[in-house]
C-alpha positions as CSV (number, residue, x, y, z in Angstrom):
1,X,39.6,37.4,-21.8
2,X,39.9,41.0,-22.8
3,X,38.4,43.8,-20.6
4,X,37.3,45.6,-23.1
5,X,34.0,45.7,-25.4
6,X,35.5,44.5,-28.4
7,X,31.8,44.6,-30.7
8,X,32.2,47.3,-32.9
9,X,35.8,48.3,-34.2
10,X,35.9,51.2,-36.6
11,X,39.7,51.0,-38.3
12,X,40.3,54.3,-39.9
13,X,40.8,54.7,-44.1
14,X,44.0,55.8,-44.8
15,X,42.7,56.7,-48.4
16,X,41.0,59.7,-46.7
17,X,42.0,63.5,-45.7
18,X,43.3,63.4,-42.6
19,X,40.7,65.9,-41.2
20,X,38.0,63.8,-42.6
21,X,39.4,60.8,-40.6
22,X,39.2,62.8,-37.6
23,X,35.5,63.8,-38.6
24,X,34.5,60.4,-38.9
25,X,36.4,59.3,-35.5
26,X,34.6,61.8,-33.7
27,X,31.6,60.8,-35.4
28,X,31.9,57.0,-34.5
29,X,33.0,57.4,-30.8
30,X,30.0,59.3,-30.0
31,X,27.8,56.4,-32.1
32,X,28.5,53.6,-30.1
33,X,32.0,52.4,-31.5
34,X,33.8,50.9,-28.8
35,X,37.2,50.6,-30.1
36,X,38.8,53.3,-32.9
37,X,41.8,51.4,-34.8
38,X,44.0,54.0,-36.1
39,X,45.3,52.2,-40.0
40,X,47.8,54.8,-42.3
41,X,50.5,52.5,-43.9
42,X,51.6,55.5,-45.5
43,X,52.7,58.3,-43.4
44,X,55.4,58.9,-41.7
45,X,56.9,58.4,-38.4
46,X,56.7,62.0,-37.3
47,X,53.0,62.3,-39.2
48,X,51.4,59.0,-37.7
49,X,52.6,60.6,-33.9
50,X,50.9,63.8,-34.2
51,X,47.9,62.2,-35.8
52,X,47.4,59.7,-32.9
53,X,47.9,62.1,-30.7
54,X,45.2,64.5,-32.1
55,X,43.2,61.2,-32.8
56,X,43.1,60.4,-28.8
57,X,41.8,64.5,-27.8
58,X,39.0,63.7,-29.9
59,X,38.3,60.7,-29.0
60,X,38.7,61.2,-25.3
61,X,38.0,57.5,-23.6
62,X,34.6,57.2,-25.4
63,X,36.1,54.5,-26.9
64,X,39.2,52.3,-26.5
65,X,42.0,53.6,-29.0
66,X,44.7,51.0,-30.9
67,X,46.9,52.1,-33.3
68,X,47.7,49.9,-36.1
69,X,51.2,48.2,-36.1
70,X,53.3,50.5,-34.6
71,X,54.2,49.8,-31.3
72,X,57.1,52.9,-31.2
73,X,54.1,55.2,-32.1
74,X,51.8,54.4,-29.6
75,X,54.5,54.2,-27.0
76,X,55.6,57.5,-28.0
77,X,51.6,59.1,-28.0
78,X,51.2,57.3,-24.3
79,X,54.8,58.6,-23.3
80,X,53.5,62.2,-24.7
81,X,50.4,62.0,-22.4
82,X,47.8,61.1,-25.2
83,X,45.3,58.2,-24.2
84,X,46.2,55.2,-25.8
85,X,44.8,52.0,-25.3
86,X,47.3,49.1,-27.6
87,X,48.1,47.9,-30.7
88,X,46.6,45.8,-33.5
89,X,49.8,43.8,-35.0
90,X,49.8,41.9,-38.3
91,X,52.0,38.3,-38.5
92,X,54.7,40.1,-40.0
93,X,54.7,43.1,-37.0
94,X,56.8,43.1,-33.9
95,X,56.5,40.4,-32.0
96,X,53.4,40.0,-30.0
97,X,55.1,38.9,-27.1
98,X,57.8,42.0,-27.0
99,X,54.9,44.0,-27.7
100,X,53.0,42.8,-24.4
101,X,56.3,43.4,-22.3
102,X,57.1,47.3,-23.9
103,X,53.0,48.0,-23.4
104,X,52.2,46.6,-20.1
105,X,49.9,43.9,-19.0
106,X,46.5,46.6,-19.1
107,X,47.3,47.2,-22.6
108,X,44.7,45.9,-25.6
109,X,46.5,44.1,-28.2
110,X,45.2,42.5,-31.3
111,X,46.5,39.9,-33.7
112,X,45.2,39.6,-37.4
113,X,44.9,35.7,-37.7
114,X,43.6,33.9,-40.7
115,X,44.6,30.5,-41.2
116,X,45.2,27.1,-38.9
117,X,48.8,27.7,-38.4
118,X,47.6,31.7,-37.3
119,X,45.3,30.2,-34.3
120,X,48.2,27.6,-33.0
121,X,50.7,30.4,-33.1
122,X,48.1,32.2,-30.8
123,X,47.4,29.1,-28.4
124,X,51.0,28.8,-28.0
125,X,51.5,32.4,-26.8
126,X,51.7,32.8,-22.9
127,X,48.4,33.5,-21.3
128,X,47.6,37.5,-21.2
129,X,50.0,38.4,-24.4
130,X,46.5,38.9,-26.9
131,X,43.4,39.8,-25.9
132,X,41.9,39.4,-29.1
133,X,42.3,37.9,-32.9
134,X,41.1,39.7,-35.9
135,X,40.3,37.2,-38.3
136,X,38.9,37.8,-42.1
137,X,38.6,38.9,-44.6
138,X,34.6,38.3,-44.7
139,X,34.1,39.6,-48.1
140,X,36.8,40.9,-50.7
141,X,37.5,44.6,-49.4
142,X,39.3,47.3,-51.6
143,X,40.6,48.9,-48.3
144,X,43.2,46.1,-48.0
145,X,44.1,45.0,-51.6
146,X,46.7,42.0,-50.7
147,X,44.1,40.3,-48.3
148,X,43.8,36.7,-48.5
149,X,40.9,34.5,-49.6
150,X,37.4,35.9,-48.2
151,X,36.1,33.3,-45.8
152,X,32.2,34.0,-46.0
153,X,30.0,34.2,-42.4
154,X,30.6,30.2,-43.0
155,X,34.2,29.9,-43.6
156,X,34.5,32.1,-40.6
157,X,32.5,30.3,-38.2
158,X,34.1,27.0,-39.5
159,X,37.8,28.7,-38.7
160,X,36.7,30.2,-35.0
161,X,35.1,27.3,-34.0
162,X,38.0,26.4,-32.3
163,X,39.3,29.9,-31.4
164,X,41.8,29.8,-28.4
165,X,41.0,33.4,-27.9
166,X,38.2,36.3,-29.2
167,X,37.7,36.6,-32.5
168,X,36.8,39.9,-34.3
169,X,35.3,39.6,-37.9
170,X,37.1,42.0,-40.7
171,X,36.9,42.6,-44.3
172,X,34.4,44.0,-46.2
173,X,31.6,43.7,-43.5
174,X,27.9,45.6,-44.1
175,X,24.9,45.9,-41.7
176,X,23.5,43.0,-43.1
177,X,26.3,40.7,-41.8
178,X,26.6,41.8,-38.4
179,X,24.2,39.2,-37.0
180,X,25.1,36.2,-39.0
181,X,29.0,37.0,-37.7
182,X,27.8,37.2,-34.2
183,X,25.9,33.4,-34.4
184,X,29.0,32.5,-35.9
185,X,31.0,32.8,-33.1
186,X,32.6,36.7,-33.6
187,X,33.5,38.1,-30.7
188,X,33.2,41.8,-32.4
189,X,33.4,43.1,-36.0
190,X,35.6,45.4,-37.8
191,X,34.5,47.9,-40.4
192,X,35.8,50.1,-42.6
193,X,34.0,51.5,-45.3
194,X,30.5,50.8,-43.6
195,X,31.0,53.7,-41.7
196,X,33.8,56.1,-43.3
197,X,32.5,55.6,-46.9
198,X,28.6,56.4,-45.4
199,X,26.9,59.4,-45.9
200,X,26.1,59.6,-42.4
201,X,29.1,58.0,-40.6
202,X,27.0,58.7,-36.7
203,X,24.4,57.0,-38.1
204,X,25.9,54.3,-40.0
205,X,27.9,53.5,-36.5
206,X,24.5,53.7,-34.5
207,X,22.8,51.2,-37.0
208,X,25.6,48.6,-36.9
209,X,25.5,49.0,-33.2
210,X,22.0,48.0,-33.3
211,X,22.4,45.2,-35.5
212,X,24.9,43.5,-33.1
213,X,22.6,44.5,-30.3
């Protein structure tokens, strides 16, 4: 069971400005977001390591920090001195297992899982290797075009049901969800848009923060 508050993940648009990003980050950290998950698929090597690095000064332990699928980045922020907390890997990522030994047993890693055969892979892993599952999409989500089959609040609570490990709702979650997700079993959710598409992105965090509460 993972150390850390997993209830309230904001994972980062890659469709924005960077600075805006780093608005919104800043923003969410001081709201009540207790994990930041850093998501570009598109910039490079060099880009995504001096954006995680900046992304851990602002954020500066007010909430955990995970940076999505690229273990050699945030190996190379932590070796750099920059506060990072894990990784979130996809099915097709590095191995979660090599990622656990090359992060360290305090790190916070996360596995997208979305089907059956997703959860046995994850009860077969040795104990400690993922501390939690992220496990949508809820509703269709334009942030993630190739995302499978939404599940609902029910198909989620039908698939969790018999988790072997945390689960974190993600895809296309709103305010109005948050509760339902909870009774359903969710560990945490995941948002995107809900907090980088709002107006007010401090208040959109503190009023999903309030909704799991």
């Amino acid at each position: 069971m993972s150390a850390h508050d997993l209830s309230l993940h904001l994972v980062t648009d890659h469709r924005m400005p960077f600075a805006d990003v780093v608005d919104i980050v800043d923003a969410a950290a001081g709201s009540g977001a207790s994990i930041v998950q850093f998501r570009d698929k598109d910039a490079s090597g060099h880009d995504l390591f001096d954006r995680v690095t900046a992304l851990a000064d602002v954020i500066a332990g007010r909430a955990a920090f995970v940076v999505d699928d690229r273990v050699d980045v945030a190996l190379a922020a932590r070796a750099a001195g920059a506060r990072v907390d894990g990784v979130h890997l996809g099915q097709s990522d590095l191995p979660v297992v090599a990622a656990r030994r090359l992060l360290g047993p305090d790190a916070l890693i996360g596995w997208t899982a979305n089907t059956p055969a997703h959860f046995a892979a994850a009860a077969a892993l040795p104990e400690g290797t993922v501390d939690y599952l992220g496990v949508g999409v809820i509703r269709a989500t334009a942030t993630k075009p190739d995302h499978p089959q939404p599940l609902g609040v029910d198909g989620f609570a039908g698939l969790v049901a018999s988790a072997p490990l945390p689960c974190v709702a993600i895809g296309g979650i709103e305010v109005g969800d948050v509760a339902a997700l909870r009774r359903a079993g969710a560990a945490g959710v995941a948002v995107v848009s809900a907090v980088s598409a709002a107006e007010d992105p401090a208040a959109a965090t503190r009023t999903l923060r309030e909704a799991w509460a």
